[in-house]
C-alpha positions in Angstrom: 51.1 22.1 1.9 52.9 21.8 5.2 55.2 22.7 7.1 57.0 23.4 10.1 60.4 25.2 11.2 62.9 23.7 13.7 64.5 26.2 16.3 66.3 25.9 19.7 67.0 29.7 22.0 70.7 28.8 21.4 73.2 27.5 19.1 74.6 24.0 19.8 71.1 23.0 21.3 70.9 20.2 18.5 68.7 21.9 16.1 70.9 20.8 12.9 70.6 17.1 14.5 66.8 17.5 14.7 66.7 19.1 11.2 68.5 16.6 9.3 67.3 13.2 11.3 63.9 14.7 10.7 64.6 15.4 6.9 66.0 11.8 6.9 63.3 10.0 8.5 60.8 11.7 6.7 62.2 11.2 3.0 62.6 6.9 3.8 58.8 7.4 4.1 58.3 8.6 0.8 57.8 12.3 1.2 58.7 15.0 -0.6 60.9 17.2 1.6 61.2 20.8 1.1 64.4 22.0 3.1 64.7 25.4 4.1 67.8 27.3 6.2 67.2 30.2 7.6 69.9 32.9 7.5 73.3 33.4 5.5 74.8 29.8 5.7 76.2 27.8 3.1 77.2 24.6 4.9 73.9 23.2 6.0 72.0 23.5 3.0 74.3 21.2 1.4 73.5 18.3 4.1 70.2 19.3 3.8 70.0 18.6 0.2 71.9 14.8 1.1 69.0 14.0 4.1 66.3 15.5 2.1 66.9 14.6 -1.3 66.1 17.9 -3.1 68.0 20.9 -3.1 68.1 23.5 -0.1 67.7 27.1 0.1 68.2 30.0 2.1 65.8 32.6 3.3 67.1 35.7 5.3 64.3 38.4 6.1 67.1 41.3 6.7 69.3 40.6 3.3 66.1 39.5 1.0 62.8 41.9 0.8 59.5 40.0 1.9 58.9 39.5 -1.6 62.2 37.6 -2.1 61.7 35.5 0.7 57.6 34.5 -0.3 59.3 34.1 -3.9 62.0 31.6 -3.4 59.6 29.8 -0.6 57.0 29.4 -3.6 59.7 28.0 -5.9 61.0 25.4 -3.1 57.8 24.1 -1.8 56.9 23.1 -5.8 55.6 19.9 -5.6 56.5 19.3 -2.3 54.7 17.5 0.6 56.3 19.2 3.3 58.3 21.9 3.8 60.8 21.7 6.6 63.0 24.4 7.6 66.2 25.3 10.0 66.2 28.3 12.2 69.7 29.8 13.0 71.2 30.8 16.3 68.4 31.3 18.4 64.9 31.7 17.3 64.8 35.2 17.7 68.0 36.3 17.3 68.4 38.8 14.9 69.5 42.8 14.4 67.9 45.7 14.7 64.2 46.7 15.2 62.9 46.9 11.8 59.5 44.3 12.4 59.7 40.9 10.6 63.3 42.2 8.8 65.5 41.6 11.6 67.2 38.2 9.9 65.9 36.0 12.7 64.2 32.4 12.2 60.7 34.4 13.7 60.2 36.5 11.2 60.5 33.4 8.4 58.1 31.7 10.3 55.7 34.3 11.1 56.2 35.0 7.2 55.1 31.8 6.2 52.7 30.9 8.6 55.4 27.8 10.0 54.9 26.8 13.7 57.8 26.1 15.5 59.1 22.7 16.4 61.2 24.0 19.7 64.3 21.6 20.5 66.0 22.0 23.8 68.6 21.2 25.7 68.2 20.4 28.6 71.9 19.4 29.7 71.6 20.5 33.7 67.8 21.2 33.9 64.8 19.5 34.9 61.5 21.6 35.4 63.6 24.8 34.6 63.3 23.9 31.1 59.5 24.1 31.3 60.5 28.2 31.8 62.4 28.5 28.5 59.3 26.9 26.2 57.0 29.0 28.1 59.3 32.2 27.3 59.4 31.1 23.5 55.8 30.1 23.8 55.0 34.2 25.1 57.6 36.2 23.4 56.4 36.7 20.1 52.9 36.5 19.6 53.0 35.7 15.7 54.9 32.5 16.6 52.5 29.2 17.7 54.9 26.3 19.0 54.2 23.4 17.6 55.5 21.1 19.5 58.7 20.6 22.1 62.0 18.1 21.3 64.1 17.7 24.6 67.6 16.9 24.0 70.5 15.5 25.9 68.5 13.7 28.1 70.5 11.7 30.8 67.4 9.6 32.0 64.0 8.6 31.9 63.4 10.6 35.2 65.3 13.6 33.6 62.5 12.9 30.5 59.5 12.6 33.0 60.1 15.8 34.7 60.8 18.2 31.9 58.5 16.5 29.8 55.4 17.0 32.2 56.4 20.4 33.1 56.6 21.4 29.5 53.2 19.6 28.9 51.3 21.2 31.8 52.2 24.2 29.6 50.0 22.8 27.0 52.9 22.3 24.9 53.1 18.6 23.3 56.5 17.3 23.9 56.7 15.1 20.6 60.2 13.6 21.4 63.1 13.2 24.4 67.0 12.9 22.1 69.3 10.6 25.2 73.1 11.7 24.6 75.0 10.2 22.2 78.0 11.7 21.1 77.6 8.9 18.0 75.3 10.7 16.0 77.4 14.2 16.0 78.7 15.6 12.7 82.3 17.0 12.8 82.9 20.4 12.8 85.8 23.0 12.4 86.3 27.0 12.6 84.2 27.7 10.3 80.8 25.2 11.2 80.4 22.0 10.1 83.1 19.7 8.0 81.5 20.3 4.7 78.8 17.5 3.2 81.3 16.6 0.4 84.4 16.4 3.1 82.1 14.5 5.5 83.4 10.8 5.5 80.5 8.3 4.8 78.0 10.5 4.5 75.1 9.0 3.2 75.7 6.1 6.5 75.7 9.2 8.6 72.8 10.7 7.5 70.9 7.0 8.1 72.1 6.6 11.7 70.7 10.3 12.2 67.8 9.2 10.4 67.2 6.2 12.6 68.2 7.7 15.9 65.2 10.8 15.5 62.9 8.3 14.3 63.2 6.1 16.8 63.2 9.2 19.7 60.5 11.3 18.0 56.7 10.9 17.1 57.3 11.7 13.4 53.3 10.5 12.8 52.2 13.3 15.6 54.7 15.5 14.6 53.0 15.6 10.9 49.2 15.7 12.5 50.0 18.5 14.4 51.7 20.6 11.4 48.8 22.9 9.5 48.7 23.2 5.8 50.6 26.9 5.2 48.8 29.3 2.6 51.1 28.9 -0.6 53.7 31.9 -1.4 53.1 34.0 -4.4 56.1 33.3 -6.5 58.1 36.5 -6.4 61.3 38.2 -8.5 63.4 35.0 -8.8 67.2 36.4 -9.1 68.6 38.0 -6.2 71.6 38.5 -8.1 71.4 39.0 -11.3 74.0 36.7 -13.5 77.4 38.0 -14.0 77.8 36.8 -17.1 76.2 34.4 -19.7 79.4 31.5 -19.2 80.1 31.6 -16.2 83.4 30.0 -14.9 82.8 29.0 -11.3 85.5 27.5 -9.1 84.5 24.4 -7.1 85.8 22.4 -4.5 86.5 21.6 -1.4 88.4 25.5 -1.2 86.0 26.8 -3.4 82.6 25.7 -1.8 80.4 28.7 -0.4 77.5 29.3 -3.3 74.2 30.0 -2.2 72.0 27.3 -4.0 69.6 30.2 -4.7 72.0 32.0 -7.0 73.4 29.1 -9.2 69.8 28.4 -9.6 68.6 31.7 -10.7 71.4 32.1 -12.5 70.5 29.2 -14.4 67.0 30.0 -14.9 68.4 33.3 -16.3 69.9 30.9 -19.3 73.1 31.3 -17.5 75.6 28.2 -18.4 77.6 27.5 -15.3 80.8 26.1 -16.1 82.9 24.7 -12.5 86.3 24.4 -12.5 88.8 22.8 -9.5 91.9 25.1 -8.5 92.6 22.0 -6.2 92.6 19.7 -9.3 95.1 22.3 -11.3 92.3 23.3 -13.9 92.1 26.8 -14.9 88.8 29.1 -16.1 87.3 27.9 -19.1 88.9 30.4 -21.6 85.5 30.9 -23.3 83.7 31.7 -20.1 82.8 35.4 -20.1 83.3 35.9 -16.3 84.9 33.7 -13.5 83.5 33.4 -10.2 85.8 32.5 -7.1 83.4 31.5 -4.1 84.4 31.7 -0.7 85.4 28.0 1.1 88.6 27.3 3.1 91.5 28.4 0.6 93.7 28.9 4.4 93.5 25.2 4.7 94.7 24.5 1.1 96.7 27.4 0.7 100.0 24.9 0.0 98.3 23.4 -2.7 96.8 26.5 -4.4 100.3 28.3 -4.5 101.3 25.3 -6.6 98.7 24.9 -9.2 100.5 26.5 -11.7 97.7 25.9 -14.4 95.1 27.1 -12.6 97.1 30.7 -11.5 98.4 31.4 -15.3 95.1 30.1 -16.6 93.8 32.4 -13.8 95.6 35.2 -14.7 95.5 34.9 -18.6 91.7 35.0 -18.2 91.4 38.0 -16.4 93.6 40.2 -18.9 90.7 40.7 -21.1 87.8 39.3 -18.6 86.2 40.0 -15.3 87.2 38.2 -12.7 85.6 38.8 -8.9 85.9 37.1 -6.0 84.2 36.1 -2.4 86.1 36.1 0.8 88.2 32.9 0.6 88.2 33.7 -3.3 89.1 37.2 -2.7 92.2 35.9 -0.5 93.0 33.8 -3.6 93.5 36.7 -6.4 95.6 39.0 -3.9 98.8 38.0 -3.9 99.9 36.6 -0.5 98.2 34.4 1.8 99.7 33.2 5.6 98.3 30.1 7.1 98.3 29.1 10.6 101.6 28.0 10.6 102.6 31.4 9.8 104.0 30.4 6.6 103.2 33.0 3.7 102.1 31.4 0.0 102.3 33.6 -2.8 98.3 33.7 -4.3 97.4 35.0 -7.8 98.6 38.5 -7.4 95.7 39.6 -9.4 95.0 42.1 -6.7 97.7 43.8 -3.9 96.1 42.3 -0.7 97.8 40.2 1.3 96.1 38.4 4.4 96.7 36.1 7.1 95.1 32.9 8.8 98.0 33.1 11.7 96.1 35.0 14.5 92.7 34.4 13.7 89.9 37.1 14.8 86.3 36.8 13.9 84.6 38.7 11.6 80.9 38.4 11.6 77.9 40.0 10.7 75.2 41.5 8.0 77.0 44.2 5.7 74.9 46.5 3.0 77.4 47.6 0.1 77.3 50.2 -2.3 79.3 49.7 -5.6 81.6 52.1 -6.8 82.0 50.8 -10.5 80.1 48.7 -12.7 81.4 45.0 -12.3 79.7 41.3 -11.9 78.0 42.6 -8.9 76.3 45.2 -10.5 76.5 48.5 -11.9 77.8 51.5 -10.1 75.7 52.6 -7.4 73.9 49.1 -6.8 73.2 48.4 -3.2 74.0 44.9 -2.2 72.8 42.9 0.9 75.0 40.5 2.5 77.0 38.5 5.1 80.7 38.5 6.4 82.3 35.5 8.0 85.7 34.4 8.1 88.7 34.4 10.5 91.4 36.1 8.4 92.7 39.3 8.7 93.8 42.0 6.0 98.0 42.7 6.4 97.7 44.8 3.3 95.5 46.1 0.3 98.3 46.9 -2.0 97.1 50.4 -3.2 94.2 48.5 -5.3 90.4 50.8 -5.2 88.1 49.8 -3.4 84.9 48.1 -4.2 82.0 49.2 -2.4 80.7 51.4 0.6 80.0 49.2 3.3 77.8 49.5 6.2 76.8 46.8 8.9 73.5 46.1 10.3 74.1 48.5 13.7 74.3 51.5 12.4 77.7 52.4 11.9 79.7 54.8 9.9 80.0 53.1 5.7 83.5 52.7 4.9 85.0 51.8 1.5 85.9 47.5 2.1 87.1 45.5 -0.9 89.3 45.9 -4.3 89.4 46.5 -7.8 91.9 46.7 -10.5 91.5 46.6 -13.6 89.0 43.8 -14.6 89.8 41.7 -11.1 87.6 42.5 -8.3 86.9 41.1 -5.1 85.8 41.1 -1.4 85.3 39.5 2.2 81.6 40.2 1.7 79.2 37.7 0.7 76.1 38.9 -1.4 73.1 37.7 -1.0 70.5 39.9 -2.8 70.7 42.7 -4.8 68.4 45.4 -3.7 67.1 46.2 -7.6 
């Protein structure tokens, strides 16, 4: 099979552009596209499913062992012709010095044999650029570039000059992206405006499909790409199912799943069961766990504090069953939530926190967690790999226990993060794997 992964030195370079024109372009000829996102996002996967026309995935080489990462790369090139993936941030942008487990877009490529596809901007550059692919081309000496895609280009004499400078590199430039501010995707504080927000999506998707096609030498592009050696399918549940019904909220509040678990849950003969808080339904009473995902509960909060039957279904459920949930769920079961208008909504009261969207402040990065109780995460003393991302900050816990020792990926001091009472549990912390 082949393969290739798409990567920029930067964010906002275009690489999700490139990703999803290419997955596009390539799928209208007939191909079987195997989408891949590197690192702990749950936005892109979704538009890469819509361009692509198979489900995505996500492969992080800091939150999943090598053996996890070949595993699920076996499972999602099945019957693929080509396997196409999405580097994050900057290709090797990653944390700490732990060799191919930093989390960067490098190590999945050096992991699966992918050369890179290198897209640049080159806003405000001319034979400068030729200095960043040559630094990408020398950094890393598991890496081979592919191929270069220049981006922004104002001109065809902006095009010539980078282009040959890159070239006398003995880099192939297989494609020069002129600005258009037509073709961008719209975004808000969080990354993109999620694939089932985005108006007209599948028109979207075409135009992006159209304009890489037309700006790209997809046929070279595929020529250069080698055949990768197949992964050996590996442990296929990085989190083990919580339960065998699982009630799972879903919408557009309730969005952030990572394809890999509802699918291994599934495979576990797991029946998922969703639900919509935003639509006023409540947990399937027969479920024997509900599952609140992360998503944008801040911008719905209005609407959430009103759904009556979905809070008392809510909290009915959870006085005999397990409830847990993730970041924007977690906000959800405490019991007060402010928006950024500054106006408080009263949540599920489930749990005591209370948090606000008022004065936002970032919180990002890898965490590792240890569990202090048995619950859908795992038993007591399970170690956890995963993400935080989110914008909200904690006004109060309410006197709830916490659920886990939590350390982040630069070494600091573990502190207890999270809560738990009774059967309710939750946190801002996103798991990826469990590390069984």
């Amino acid at each position: 099979m082949k393969g290739f992964l798409i990567a920029s030195v930067r964010s906002g370079a275009g690489k999700t552009t490139v990703s999803l024109g290419l997955m596009a372009a390539l799928a209208r000829r007939g191909l079987k596209v195997a989408p891949v996102k590197c690192g702990p996002d749950y936005i892109d996967p979704a538009f890469h499913a819509a361009a692509a026309g198979r489900p995505g995935v996500n492969l992080d080489s800091w939150a999943m062992t090598p053996a996890q990462v070949m595993g699920l790369a076996a499972r999602q090139a099945e019957d693929a012709d080509l396997l196409v993936a999405e580097g994050l941030m900057g290709l090797f942008d990653g944390v700490g010095h732990e060799s191919g487990r930093t989390g960067s877009s490098a190590d999945i490529a050096a992991a699966l044999g992918l050369k890179v596809l290198l897209v640049l901007d080159v806003t405000g550059q001319s034979t400068s650029a030729a200095a960043v692919a040559l630094g990408a081309k020398l950094l890393d000496r598991r890496l081979t570039i592919l191929g270069v895609v220049l981006n922004r280009v104002g001109s065809e004499r902006h095009r010539r000059l980078c282009g040959e400078a890159i070239e006398a590199l003995g880099l192939p430039v297989l494609g020069a992206l002129p600005r258009d501010t037509t073709v961008e995707l719209p975004e808000r504080h969080l990354g993109l405006i999620q694939a089932e927000e985005t108006d007209d999506l599948a028109h979207r998707l075409e135009a992006l499909g159209d304009f890489v096609g037309r700006h790209v030498d997809i046929d070279r592009l595929i020529d250069l790409c080698d055949g990768t050696t197949p992964a050996v399918a590996g442990p296929a549940s990085l989190l083990p199912p919580p339960g065998q019904r699982i009630a799972l909220a879903r919408d557009a509040a309730f969005s952030f799943v990572y394809p890999h678990h509802l699918a291994a849950w599934r495979a576990a003969g797991a029946e998922i069961l969703p639900f919509s808080p935003l639509a006023n339904e409540p947990p399937d009473p027969t479920a024997d766990v509900c599952w609140l995902p992360g998503g944008y509960p801040e911008l719905h909060a209005g609407a959430l504090a009103a759904a009556d039957g979905f809070l008392d279904g809510l909290r009915a459920f959870a006085s005999d069953k397990q409830v847990h949930g993730e970041c924007g769920g977690y906000m959800v079961l405490g019991a007060g939530l402010v928006d950024a208008d500054g106006t408080r909504h009263a949540m599920a009261g489930l749990l005591g926190l209370e948090t606000s969207y008022e004065k936002r402040r970032l919180h990002l990065g890898y965490r590792r967690a240890r569990l202090f109780s048995n619950g859908p995460l795992g038993p007591e003393g399970a170690v956890l790999s995963g993400h935080e991302f989110h914008y909200a900050s904690i006004l109060a816990t309410g006197g709830d226990e916490p659920l886990a020792d939590v350390s982040d990926a630069h070494g600091g001091a573990s502190a207890p993060d999270g809560s738990r009472r009774g059967t309710v549990s939750g946190s801002f912390f996103h798991a990826i794997s469990r590390m069984d």
